[in-house]
Structures are given as structure tokens and as C-alpha cells.
C-alpha positions in Angstrom: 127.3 -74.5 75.6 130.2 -77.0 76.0 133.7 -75.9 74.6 134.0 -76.1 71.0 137.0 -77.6 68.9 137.4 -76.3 65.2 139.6 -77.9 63.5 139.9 -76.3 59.6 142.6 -77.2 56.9 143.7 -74.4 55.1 146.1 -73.5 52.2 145.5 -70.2 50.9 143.9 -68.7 54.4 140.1 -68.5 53.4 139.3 -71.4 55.7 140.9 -70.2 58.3 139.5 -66.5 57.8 135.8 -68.0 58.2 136.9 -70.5 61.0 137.8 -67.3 63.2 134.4 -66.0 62.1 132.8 -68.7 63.4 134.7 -68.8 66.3 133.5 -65.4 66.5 129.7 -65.6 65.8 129.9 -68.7 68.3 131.0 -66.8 71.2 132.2 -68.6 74.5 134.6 -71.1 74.6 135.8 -71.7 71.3 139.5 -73.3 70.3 140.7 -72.9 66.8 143.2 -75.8 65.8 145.1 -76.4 61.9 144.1 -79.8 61.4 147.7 -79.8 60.3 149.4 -79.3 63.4 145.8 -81.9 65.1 146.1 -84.8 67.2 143.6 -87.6 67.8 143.5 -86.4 71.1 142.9 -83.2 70.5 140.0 -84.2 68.4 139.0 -86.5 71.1 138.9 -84.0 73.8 136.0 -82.0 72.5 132.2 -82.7 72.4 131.3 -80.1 70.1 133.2 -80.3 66.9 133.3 -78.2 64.1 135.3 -79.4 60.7 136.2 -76.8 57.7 137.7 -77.6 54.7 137.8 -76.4 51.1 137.9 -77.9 47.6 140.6 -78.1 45.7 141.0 -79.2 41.7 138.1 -81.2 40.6 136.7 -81.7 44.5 139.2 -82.4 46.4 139.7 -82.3 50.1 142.5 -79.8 51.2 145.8 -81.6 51.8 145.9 -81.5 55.1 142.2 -83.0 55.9 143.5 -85.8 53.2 146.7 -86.2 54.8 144.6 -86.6 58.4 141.3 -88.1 57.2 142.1 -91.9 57.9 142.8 -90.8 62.1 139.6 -90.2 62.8 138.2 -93.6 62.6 140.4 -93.8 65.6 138.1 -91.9 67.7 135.3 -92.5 69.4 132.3 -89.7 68.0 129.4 -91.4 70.7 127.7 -88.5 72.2 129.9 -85.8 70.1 128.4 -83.7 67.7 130.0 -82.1 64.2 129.1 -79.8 62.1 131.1 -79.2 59.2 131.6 -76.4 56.3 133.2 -76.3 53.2 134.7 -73.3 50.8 133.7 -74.4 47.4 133.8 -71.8 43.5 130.0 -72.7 41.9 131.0 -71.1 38.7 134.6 -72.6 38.0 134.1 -75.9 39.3 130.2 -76.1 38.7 130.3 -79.8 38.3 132.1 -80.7 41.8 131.2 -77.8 43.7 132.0 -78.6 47.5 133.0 -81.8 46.8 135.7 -81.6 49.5 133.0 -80.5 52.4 131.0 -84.0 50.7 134.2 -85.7 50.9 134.7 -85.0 54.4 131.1 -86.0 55.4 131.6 -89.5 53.9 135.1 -90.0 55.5 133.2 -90.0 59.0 133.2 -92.7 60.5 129.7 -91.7 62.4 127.5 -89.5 60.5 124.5 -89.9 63.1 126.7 -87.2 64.8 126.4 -84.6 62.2 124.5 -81.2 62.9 124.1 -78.0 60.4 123.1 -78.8 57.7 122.4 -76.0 55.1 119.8 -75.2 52.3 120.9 -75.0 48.6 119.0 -72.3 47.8 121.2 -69.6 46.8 123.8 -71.5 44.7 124.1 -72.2 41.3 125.7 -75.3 40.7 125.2 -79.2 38.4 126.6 -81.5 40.9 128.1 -81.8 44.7 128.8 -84.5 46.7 127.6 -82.2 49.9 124.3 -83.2 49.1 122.3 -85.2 51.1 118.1 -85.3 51.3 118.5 -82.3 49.8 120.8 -80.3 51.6 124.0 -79.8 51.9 125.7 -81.6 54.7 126.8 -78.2 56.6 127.9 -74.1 55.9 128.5 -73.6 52.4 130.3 -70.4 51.5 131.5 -69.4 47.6 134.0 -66.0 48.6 134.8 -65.8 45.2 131.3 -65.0 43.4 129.4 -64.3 47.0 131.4 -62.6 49.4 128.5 -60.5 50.0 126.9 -63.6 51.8 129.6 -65.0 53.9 128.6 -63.0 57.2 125.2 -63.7 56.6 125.8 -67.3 56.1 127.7 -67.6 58.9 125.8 -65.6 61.7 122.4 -68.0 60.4 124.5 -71.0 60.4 125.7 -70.4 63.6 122.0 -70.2 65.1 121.2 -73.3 63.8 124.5 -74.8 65.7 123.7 -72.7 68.8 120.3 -74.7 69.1 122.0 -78.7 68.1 125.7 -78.7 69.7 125.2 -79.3 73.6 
């Protein structure tokens, strides 16, 4: 598999804590980046792509993926792939749950690029914008009410993403 770039925002450190298990699961050549210290460049240099991001209030993005979200219509995603995951609380914010992962998916400027996406089986949840056909549009993972899922969730995930990123 080709290098992988995973770019996570992160405010309170749980993104970044299951971006590094990612990297981990992933094995190989794998480069973890703060999308608040990422170029379009950086971005840019990668084929395989993975984006993380959590919710924050009433579904929204973390402030660094909002601060950064309007560069990446600069790039040019033909013959990339991304897969994303988002950090999302079912039972506090039941109504927008993951709303920042569906956020992130909608802000793209080329979703025909997109790989993992992941059942919603499991959760327990009215409404997310991560749906799609559905499915959630990549890795969900609630730490707060199902920590005892998160390596699980991760290590399937990552098969899935072992047999769609080049």
C-alpha cells in the first residue's frame, strides 16, 4: 500500500488518540499531520487520505477542520482516495450525532473519492448528517458511552480500508 496522510483536527486529544490507532492498525507507511499545522500541499502529496474530525455543540466540525475546510477545493482528489471518521456522543447530542464527520463529507469537493464507509448498526441515535444509503460515510466511534468498541471498530475498519486505498 501507497503512503498514507492522516490529517485529524483535534481539541481535547480524542481524535488524535484514535488517529495514532489507526496509524497503528494500518501498519506501513503512515504520516500523522494536525490539520492545524496542514498545507494544501501536504494534502496534495498523498494518494491515500484519511480525514478525522469530531463534533462539537450541536454538529459542528472541530475548529480547525472549519478553519481549513474551504482549502481543499484547491486540490485536485482525481485518482486519490479518502476515507474519513468522525468522534461523535449518541446519547447527549442524539439529534446531531456525527454531524461534524457528515459535515466534512459534504465539504468535499469530490465525494466519488470516498472509501469506508461504516454500518449503523450498533448506535443509538434520531438524526446524523453521516448518513448516506444508509450508512455512515466512514469510522464512527462514541468513546464516551462505547469505549469498549473503539479497538474493535477500528481494527474492522481498517480491513475494509486495507482492501479500497491503493
Amino acid at each position: 500500500m501507497e503512503k498514507v496522510g492522516i490529517f485529524y483536527g483535534s481539541t481535547s486529544g480524542a481524535t488524535r488518540v484514535v488517529a495514532e490507532k489507526i496509524s497503528k492498525e494500518l501498519g506501513g507507511s503512515v504520516e500523522l499531520h494536525n490539520i492545524k499545522e496542514a498545507t494544501i500541499e501536504m494534502i496534495a502529496s498523498y494518494n491515500n487520505l484519511i480525514f478525522g474530525t469530531s463534533a462539537w455543540g450541536i454538529g459542528d466540525m472541530q475548529d480547525d477542520w472549519e478553519d481549513f475546510i474551504d482549502e481543499l477545493g484547491q486540490i485536485d482528489f482525481t485518482g486519490k482516495k479518502i476515507a474519513i471518521f468522525g468522534l461523535g456522543d449518541q446519547m447527549e447530542y442524539p439529534e446531531s450525532f456525527v454531524d461534524g464527520l457528515g459535515t466534512l463529507y459534504c465539504r468535499l469537493p469530490d465525494k466519488s473519492v470516498v472509501v469506508g464507509e461504516w454500518p449503523k448498526e450498533g448506535y443509538n441515535y434520531y438524526f446524523s448528517l453521516a448518513e448516506k444509503d444508509d450508512k455512515f460515510v466512514g469510522l464512527v466511534i462514541d468513546d464516551h458511552h462505547q469505549p469498549e468498541l473503539t479497538d474493535k471498530r477500528i481494527g474492522d475498519w481498517v480491513k475494509i480500508l486495507k482492501k479500497s486505498l491503493s
